[in-house]
N, C-alpha and C positions, 0 to 999 in steps of 0.2 A: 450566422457565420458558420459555414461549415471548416472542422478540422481534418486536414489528411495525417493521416501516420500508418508508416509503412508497419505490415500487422506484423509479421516474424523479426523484425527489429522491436516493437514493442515486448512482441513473447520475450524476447530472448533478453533483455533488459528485466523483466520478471519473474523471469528461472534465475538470474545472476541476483536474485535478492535485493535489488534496487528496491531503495524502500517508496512509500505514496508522495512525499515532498519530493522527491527526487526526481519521481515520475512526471507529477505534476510540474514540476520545471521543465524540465526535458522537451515535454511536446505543449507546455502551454496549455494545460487543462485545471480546471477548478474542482474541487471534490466528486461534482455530480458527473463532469460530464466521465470523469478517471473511474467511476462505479460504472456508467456505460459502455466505457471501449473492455473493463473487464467481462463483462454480460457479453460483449458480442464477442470478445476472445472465444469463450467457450461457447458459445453457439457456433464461431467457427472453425472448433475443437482445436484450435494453437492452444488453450491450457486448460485443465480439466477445474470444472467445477469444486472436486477436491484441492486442487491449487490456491483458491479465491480463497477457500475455508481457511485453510491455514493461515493464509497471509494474516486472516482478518484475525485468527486467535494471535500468531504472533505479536502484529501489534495492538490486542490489548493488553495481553502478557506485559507488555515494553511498558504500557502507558503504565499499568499497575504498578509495576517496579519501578518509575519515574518519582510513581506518589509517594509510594511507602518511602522511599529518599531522603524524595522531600521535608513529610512528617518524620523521618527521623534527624532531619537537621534540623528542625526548629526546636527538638524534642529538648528542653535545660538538663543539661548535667549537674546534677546533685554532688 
């Protein structure tokens, strides 16, 4: 099954920091194919290579901060 999505509505939904769940809802994509429409983004220079970077330190940053959260809710107070 092929997906269309209009590529500068996509860019532009990813400069406004939409986050990957987001995205993935939006046009109906699954992890893998949401790593491929970002690949041909920048092959068809709508976002730069440095862009993908980021996002992708962003959200581990995010996830990292989710965890330590987490372990610190479970953490007993003495």
């Amino acid at each position: 099954m092929t997906i269309r999505i209009k590529a500068r509505e996509f860019a532009k939904d990813v400069r406004s920091a939409m986050d990957d769940d987001s995205l993935m809802a939006k046009y109906g994509l699954n992890p893998d194919q949401l790593q491929r429409i970002f690949e041909q983004m920048v092959d068809m220079d709508l976002l730069s290579e440095e862009h993908i970077k980021v996002r992708a330190l962003l959200s581990e940053s995010l996830i990292s901060r989710a965890f330590l959260e987490y372990e610190e809710d479970r953490t007993p107070i003495a």
